[in-house]
C-alpha positions as MATLAB code, in Angstrom:
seq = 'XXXXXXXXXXXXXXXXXXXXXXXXXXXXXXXXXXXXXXXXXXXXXXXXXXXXXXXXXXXXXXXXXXXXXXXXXXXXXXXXXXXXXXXXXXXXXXXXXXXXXXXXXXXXXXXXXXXXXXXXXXXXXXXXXXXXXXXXXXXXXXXXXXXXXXXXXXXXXXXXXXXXXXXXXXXXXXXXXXXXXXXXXXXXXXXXXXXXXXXXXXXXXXXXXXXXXXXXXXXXXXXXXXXXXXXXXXXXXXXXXXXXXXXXXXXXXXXXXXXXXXXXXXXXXXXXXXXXXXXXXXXXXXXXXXXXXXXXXXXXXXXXXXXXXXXXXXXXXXXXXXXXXXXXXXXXXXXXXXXXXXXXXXXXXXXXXXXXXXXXXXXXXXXXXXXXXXXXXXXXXXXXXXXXXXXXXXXXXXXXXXXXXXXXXXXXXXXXXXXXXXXXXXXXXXXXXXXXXXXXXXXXXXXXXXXXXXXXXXXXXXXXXXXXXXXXXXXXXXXXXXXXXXXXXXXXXXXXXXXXXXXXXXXXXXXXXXXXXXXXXXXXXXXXXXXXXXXXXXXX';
ca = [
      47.261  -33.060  -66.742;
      48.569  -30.657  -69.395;
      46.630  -31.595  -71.817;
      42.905  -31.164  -69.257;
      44.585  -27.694  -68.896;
      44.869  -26.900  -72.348;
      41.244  -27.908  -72.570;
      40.327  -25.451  -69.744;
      41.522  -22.357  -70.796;
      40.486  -22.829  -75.213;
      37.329  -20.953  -74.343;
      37.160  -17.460  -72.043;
      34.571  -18.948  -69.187;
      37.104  -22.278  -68.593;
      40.108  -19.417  -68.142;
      37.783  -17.417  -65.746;
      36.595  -20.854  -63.689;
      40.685  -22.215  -63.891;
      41.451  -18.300  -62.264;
      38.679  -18.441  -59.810;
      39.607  -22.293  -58.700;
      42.906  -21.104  -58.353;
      42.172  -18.053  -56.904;
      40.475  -19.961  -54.190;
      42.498  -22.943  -53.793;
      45.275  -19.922  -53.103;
      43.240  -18.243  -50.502;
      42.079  -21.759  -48.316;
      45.944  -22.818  -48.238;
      46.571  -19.237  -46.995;
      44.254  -19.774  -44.405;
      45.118  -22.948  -43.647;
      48.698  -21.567  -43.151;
      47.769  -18.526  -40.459;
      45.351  -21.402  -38.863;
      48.697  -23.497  -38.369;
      50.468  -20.318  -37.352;
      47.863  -18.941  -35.071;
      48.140  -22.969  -33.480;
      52.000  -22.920  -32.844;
      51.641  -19.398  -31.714;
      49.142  -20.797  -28.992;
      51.088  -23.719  -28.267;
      54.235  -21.832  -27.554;
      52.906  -19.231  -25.329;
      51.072  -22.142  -22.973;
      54.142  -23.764  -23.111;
      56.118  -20.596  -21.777;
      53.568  -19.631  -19.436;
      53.939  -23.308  -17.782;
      57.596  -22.587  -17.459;
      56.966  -19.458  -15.469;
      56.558  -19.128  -11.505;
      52.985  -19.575  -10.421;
      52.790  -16.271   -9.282;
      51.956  -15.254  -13.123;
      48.540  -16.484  -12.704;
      45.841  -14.455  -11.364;
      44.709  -17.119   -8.520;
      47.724  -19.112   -7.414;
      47.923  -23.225   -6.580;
      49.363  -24.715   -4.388;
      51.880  -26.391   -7.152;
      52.667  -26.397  -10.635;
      50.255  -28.742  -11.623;
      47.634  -27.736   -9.271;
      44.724  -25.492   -8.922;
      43.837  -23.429  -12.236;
      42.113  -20.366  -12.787;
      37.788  -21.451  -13.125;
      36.586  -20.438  -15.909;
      34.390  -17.303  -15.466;
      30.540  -17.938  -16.445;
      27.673  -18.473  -15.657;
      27.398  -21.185  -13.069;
      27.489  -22.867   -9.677;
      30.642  -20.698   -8.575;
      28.597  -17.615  -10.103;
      25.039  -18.085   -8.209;
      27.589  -18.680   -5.179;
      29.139  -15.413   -5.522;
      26.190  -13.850   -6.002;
      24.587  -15.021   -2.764;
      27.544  -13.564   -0.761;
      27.567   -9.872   -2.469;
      23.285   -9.611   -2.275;
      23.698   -9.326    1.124;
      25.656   -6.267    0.913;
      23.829   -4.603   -1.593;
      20.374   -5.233    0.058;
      21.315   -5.861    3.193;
      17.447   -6.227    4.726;
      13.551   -6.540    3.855;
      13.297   -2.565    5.442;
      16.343   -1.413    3.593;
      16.407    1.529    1.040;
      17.647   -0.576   -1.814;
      14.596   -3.265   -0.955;
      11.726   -0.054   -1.222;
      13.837    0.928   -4.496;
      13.435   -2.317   -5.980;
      10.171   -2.600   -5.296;
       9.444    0.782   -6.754;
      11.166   -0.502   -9.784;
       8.865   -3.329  -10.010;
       5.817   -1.038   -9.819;
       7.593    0.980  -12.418;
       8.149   -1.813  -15.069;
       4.560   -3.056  -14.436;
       3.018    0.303  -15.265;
       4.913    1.264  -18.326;
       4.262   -2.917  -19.680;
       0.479   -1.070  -19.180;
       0.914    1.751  -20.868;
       2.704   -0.568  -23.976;
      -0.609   -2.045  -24.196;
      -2.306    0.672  -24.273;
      -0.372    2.609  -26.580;
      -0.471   -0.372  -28.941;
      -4.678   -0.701  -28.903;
      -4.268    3.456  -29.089;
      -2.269    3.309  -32.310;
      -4.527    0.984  -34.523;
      -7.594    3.538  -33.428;
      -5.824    6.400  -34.876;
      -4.581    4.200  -37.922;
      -8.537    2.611  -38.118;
      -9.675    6.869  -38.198;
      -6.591    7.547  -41.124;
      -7.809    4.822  -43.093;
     -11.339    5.802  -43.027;
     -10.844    9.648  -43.144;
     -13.108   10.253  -39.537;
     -11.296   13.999  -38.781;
     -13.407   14.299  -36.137;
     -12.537   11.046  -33.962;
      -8.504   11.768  -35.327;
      -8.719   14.727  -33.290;
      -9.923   13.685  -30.596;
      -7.759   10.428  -30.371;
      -4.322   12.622  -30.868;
      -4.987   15.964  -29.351;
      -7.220   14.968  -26.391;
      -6.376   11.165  -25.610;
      -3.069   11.398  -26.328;
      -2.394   14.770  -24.984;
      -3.373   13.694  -21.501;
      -1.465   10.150  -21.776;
       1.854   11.784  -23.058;
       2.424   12.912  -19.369;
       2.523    9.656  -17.734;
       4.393    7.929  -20.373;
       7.120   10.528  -19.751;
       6.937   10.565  -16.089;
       6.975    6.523  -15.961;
      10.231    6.720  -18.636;
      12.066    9.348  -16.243;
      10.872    7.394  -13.687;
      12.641    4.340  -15.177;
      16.043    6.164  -15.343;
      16.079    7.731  -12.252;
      15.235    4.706   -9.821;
      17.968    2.481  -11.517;
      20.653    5.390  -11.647;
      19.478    5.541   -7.649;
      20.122    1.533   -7.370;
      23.585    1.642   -8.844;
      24.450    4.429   -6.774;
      22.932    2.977   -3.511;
      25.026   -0.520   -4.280;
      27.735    1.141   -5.051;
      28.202    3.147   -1.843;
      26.927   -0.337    0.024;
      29.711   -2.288   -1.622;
      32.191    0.348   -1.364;
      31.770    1.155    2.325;
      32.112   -2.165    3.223;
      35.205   -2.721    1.021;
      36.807    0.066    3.039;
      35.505   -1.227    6.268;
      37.711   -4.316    5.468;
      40.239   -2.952    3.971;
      41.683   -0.131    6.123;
      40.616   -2.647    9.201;
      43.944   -2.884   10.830;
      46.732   -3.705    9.028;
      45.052   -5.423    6.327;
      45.371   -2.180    3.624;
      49.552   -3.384    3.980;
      48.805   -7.257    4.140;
      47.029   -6.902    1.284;
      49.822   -5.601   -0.914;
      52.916   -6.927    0.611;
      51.970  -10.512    2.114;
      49.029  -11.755   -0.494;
      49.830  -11.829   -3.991;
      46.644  -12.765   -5.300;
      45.958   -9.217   -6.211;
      48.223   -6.600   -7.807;
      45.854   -3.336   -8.077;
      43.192   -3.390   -5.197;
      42.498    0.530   -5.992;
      41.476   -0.397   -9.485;
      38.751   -3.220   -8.001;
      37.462   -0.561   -5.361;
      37.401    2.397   -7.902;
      36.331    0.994  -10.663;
      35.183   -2.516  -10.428;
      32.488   -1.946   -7.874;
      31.098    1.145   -9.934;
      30.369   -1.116  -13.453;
      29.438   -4.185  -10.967;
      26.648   -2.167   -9.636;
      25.668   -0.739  -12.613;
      25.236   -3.949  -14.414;
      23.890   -5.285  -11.429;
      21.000   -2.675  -11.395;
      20.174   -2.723  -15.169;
      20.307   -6.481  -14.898;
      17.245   -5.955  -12.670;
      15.148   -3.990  -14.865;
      16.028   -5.682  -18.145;
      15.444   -9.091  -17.146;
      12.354   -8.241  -14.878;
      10.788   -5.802  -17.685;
      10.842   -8.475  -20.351;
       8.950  -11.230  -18.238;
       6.529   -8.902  -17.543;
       5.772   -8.346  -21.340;
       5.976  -11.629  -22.500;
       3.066  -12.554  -19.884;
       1.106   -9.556  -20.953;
       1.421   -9.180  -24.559;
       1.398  -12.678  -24.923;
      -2.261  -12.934  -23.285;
      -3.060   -9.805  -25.458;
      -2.023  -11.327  -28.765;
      -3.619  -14.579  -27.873;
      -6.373  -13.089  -27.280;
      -6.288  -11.037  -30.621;
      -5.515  -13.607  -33.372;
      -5.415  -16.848  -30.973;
      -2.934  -18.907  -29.168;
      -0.862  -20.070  -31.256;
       0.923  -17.174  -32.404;
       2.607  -15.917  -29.008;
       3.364  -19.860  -28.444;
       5.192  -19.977  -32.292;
       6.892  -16.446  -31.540;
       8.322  -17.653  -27.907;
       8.949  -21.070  -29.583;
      11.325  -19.522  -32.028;
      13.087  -17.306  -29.852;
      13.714  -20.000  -27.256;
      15.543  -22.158  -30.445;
      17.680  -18.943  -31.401;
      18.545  -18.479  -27.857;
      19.972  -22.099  -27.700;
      21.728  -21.621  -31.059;
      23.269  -18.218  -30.168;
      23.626  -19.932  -26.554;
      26.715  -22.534  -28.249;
      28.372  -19.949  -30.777;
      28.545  -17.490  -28.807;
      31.730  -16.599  -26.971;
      32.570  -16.308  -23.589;
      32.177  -13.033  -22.907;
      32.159  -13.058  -19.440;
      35.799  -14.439  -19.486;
      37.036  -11.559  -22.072;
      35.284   -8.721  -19.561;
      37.336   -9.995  -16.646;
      40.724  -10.227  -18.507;
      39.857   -6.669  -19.785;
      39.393   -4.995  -16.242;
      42.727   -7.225  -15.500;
      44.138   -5.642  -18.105;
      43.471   -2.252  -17.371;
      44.374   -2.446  -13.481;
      47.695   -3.466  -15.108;
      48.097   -0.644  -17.215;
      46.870    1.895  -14.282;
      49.633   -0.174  -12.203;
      52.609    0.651  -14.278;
      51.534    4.759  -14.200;
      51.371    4.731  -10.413;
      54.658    3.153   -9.899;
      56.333    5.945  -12.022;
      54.506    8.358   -9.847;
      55.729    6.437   -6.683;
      59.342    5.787   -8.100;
      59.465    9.083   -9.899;
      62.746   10.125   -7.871;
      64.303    6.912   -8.345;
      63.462    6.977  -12.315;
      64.930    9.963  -12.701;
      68.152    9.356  -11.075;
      68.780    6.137  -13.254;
      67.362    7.905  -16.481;
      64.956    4.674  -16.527;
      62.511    7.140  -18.418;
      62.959    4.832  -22.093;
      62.420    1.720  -20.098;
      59.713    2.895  -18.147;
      57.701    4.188  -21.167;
      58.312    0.427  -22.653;
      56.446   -0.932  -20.338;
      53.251    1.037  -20.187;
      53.110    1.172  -23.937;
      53.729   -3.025  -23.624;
      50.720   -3.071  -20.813;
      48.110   -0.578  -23.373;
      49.507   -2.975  -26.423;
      47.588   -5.977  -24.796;
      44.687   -3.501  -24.089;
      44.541   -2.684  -27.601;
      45.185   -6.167  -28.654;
      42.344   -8.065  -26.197;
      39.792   -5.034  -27.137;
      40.317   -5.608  -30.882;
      40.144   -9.555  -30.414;
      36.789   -8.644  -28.458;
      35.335   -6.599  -31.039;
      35.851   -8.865  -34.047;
      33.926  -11.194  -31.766;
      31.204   -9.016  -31.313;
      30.958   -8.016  -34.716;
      30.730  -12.005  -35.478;
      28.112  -12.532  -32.940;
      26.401   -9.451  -33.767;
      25.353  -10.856  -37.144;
      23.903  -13.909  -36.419;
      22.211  -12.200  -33.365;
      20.468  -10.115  -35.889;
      19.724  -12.690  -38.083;
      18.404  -14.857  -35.793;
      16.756  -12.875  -33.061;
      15.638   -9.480  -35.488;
      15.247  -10.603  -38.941;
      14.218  -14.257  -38.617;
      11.645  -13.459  -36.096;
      10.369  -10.805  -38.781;
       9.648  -13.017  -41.633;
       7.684  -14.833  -38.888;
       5.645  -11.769  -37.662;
       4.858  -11.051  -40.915;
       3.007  -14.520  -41.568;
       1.564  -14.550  -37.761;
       0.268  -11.174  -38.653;
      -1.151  -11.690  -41.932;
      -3.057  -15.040  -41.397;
      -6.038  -13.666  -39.605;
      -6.528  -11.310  -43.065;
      -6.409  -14.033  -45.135;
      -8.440  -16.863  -43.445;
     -10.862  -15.527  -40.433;
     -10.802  -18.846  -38.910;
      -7.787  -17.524  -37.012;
      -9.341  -13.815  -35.716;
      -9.343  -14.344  -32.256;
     -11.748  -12.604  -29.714;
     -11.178   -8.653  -30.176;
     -10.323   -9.146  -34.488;
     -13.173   -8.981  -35.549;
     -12.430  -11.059  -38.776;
     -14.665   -8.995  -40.936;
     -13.421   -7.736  -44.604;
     -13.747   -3.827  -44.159;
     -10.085   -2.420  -45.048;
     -10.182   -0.029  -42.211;
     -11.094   -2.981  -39.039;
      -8.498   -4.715  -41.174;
      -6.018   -2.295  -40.459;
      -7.082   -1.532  -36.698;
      -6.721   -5.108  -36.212;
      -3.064   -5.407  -37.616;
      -2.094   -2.153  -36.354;
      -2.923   -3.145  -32.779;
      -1.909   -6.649  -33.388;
       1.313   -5.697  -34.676;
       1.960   -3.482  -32.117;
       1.173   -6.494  -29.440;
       3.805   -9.350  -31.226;
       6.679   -6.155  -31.705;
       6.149   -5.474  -28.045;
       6.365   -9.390  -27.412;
       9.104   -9.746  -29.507;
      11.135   -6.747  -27.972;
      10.739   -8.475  -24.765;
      12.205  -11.722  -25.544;
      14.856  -10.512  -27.350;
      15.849   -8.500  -24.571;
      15.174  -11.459  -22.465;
      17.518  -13.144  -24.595;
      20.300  -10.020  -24.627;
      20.214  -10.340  -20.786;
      21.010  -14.002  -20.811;
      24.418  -12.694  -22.330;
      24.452   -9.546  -20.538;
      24.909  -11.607  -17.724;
      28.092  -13.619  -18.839;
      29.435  -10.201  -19.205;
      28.226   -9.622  -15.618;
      29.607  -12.493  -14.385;
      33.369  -11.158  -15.042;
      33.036   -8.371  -12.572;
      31.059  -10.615  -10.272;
      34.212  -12.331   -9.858;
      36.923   -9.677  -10.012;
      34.670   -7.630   -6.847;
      33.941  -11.918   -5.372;
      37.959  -12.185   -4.642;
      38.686   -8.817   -3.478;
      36.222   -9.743   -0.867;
      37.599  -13.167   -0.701;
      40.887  -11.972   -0.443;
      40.344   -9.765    1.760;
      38.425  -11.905    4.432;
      41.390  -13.778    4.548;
      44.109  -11.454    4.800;
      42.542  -10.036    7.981;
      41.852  -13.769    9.181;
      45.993  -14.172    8.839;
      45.961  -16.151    5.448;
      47.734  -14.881    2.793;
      48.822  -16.778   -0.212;
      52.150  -16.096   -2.477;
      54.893  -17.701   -4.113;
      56.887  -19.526   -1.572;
      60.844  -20.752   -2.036;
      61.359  -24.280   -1.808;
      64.994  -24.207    0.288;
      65.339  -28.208   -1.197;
      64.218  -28.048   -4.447;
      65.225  -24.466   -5.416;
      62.434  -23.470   -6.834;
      59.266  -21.048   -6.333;
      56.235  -22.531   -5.883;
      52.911  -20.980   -4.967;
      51.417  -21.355   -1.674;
      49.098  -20.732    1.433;
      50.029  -19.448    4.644;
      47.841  -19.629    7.590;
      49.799  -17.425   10.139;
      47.003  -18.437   12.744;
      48.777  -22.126   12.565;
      52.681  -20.928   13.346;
      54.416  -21.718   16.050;
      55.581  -18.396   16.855;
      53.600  -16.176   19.989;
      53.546  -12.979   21.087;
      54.094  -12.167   24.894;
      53.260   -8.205   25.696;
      55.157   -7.134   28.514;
      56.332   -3.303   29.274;
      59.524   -2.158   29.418;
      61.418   -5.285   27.250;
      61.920   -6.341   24.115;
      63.157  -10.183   23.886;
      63.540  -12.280   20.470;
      64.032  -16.088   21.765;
      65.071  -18.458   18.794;
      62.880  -16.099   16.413;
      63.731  -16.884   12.271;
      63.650  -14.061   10.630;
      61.895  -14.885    7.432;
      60.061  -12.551    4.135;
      56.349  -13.437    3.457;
      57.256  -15.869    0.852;
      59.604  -18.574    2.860;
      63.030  -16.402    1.984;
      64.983  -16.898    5.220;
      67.362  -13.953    6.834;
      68.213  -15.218   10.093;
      67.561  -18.625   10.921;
      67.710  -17.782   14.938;
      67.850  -14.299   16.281;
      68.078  -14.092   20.284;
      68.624  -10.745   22.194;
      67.103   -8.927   24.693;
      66.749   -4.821   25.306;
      65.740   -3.755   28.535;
      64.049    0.236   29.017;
      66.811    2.462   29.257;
      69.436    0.444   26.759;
      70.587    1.852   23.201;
      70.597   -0.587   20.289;
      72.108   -0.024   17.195;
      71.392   -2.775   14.196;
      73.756   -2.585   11.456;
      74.527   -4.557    8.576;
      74.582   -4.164    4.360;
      71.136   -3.861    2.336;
      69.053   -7.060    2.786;
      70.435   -8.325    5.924;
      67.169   -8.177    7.825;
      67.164   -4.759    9.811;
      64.108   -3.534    8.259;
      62.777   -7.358    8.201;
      63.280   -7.630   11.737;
      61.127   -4.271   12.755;
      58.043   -5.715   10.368;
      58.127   -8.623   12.475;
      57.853   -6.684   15.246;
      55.499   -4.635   14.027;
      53.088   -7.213   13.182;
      53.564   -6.796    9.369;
      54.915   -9.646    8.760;
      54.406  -13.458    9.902;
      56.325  -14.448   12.574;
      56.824  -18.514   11.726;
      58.684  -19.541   14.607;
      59.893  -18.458   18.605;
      58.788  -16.056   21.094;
      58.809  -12.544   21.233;
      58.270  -10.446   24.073;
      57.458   -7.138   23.760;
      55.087   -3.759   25.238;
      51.571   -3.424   23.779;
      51.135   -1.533   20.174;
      49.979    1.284   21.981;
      53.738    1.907   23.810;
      55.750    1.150   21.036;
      56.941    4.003   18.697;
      57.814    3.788   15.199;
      59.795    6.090   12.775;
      59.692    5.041    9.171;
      61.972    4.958    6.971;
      59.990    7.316    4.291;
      57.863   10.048    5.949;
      54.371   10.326    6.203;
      51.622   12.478    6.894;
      47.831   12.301    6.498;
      45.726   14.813    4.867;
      44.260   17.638    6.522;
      45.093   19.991    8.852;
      47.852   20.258   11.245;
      45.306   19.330   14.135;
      44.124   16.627   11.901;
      47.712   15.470   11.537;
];
């Protein structure tokens, strides 16, 4: 081996290829090395997650081992949840949102028109360059032109305006309705203190529904414009330099779409943990403006500014993860769907010059330079349009992974909330037996306790006083308080004093025995923190 080596570096080009061979042999092993780091890394942090409670997870099962969090895409569980939140956005053939999408439609139609025309438009005024004609120049830019540069900037404004008037009109459907559900009742306190499937509901209503309905709008137009242009440019070209050329154009965007299809990464996914992510991080800042008292009192201030910079950290961290992706993706997106599909124009363009065989019906397929360059001029301006279109075609496809992660962040808020109000709630639950926490479901409608309403008494009979998540207080609580008697409950923090007014409230589950009290409306609460709602004093 010393001796081959010796061989290798007598001359200047066998030192420089023994230093590059090393140089690379250095660098794979180093990447093999973070590769096997990155691994363990992975491997102990699903390990420690499985050793946490349940309640870590986003959506809870029922055990350990049980139901996991889907994976967020595209598919059946998508088109499902898309179904349920249609109906809110339009919810009728005579709604406003229905005329607005038609208008849309009529829109996208007109402006694919005025593409074409604009297209046929250009190669006359490149046809009159070529050939010097000052005369019909004028009068194809000053006149022509003059008059259609009104309705291509009406239809553009046009564009803008009606789907900025669709987000805003799904927006104020889905958040109306959110409201409607949420402050129904008690649910606004359920929602927060019983279910623990969702930590920051304001973040969802605020903020989720707002980018859902934009992307839903702009999904609209960008998937509805782009059909529309691959039927009509497509005839246009075919027509132009034959059939064959918008079939090998489509043809080779549909193979880049599969290809990009299975590299690409899920998107979809990353968008959801990112609005997770920042409900977190919004979470953290309102509890220091709800505890503020309390933090300063313990000088929890350090510990407290830990833990928001730990929740932006994983901001920073999953938006630089995301775009490294992009940047990946981004490359072979444009090499594939921009600059492949270029070197292809180019030939699908050029052929009718060069044989005549393939002119279609308006090329005329003669040899004068200036119909030459009408004919590609137009022509080109027909396969750009059809290529724009299926690449945005293609761009919506993974627009709508993207779209698919707030479909199902603003899907369980409306999940969740349908069945806090129905009385199911889910949250970790302690095991008594076993010791442990589990996660579980908790369908108050099937308890055994009832509620008798009766004026002038209040009577616990064999009631267990228990928290939301199976904790129990007070295994059996009897008494009985007539109108007219003073009761005083007293006992140290975390008895069940507080506990036992939520149950009588309503706020909490009552699991077993009967209690008899007077209707909502004759019972009178004082809280332990004060409150008052905005407004006036008559408002108040």
């Amino acid at each position: 081996m010393a001796h081959v080596i010796s061989l290798l570096a007598g001359s200047k080009r066998s030192k420089t290829s023994l230093f590059a061979a090393v140089l690379v042999a250095s660098i794979a092993v180093r990447k093999l090395h973070r590769q096997w780091q990155q691994k363990q890394k992975q491997a102990a942090a699903a390990k420690s997650a499985q050793e946490k409670a349940p309640e870590a997870a986003g959506l809870s099962s029922k055990t350990a081992g049980g139901k996991r969090s889907r994976k967020i895409g595209v598919d059946a569980q998508f088109i499902a949840e898309i179904k349920r939140l249609l109906p809110i956005c339009v919810p009728g053939f005579k709604s406003p949102e229905f005329g607005m999408l038609i208008a849309l439609a009529s829109v996208l139609i007109v402006r694919s028109w005025l593409d074409i025309w604009f297209s046929s438009f250009n190669g006359m005024v490149v046809k009159a360059i070529v050939s010097r004609d000052r005369a019909r120049f004028i009068s194809k830019v000053a006149l022509e032109f003059g008059f259609m540069m009104w309705p291509l900037s009406i239809v553009n404004n046009s564009l803008k305006l009606i789907i900025n008037a669709l987000s805003l009109r799904f927006r104020t459907r889905l958040t109306r309705h959110a409201h409607s559900e949420y402050l129904k009742g008690i649910t606004f306190y359920k929602m927060t203190n019983l279910d623990a499937r969702i930590q920051n509901v304001d973040q969802l209503i605020t903020q989720d529904i707002s980018k859902f309905s934009d992307s839903l709008s702009h999904l609209y137009s960008d998937t509805l414009k782009p059909l529309v242009d691959i039927f009509l440019f497509a005839y246009k070209l075919g027509q132009a330099i034959g059939g064959s050329a918008p079939l090998a154009m489509v043809g080779y965007f549909f193979c880049s779409a599969v290809i990009l299809r299975n590299i690409s990464p899920p998107f979809g996914k990353y968008t959801a943990m990112e609005q997770s992510l920042e409900g977190q991080f919004r979470y953290t800042h309102s509890r220091i403006i709800t505890h503020a008292e309390e933090i300063a009192f313990y000088d929890g201030g350090e510990r407290e500014r830990e833990l928001v910079n730990s929740s932006f950290r994983r901001i920073v961290q999953h938006i630089k993860k995301v775009y490294k992706l992009r940047f990946l993706n981004g490359v072979f997106d444009s090499v594939l769907v921009k600059y492949g599909a270029t070197m292809i124009a180019y030939y699908i363009l050029a052929r009718p010059a060069f044989d005549p065989k393939y002119a279609g019906q308006v090329a005329s397929g003669a040899v004068d330079p200036t119909q030459i360059m009408e004919d590609y001029s137009r022509n080109s301006g027909f396969l750009i349009n059809l290529s724009q279109a299926v690449g945005r075609l293609i761009l919506a496809g993974r627009d709508i992974t993207r779209f698919a992660g707030y479909t199902a962040r603003v899907s369980e808020l409306f999940t969740v909330l349908n069945d806090v109000s129905a009385g199911k709630y889910e949250r970790s639950m302690v095991e008594e037996v076993e010791a442990m926490v589990t996660s579980g479901t908790v369908d108050t409608r099937a308890l055994s306790g009832h509620v008798v309403y009766q004026d002038g008494v209040i009577d616990f009979v064999h009631v267990p006083v228990v928290t939301p998540n199976g904790d129990i207080l007070v295994r059996d609580l009897n008494f009985r308080i007539e109108s007219g008697m003073n009761c005083l409950i007293t006992g140290p923090n975390g008895c069940g004093k507080s506990s036992l007014f939520r149950i009588l409230g309503d706020l909490w589950p009552q699991f077993a025995g009967s209690v008899v009290k007077p209707r909502p409306q004759e019972l009178f609460y004082v809280p332990q923190k004060p409150y008052l709602p905005l407004g006036t004093f008559r408002d108040q």
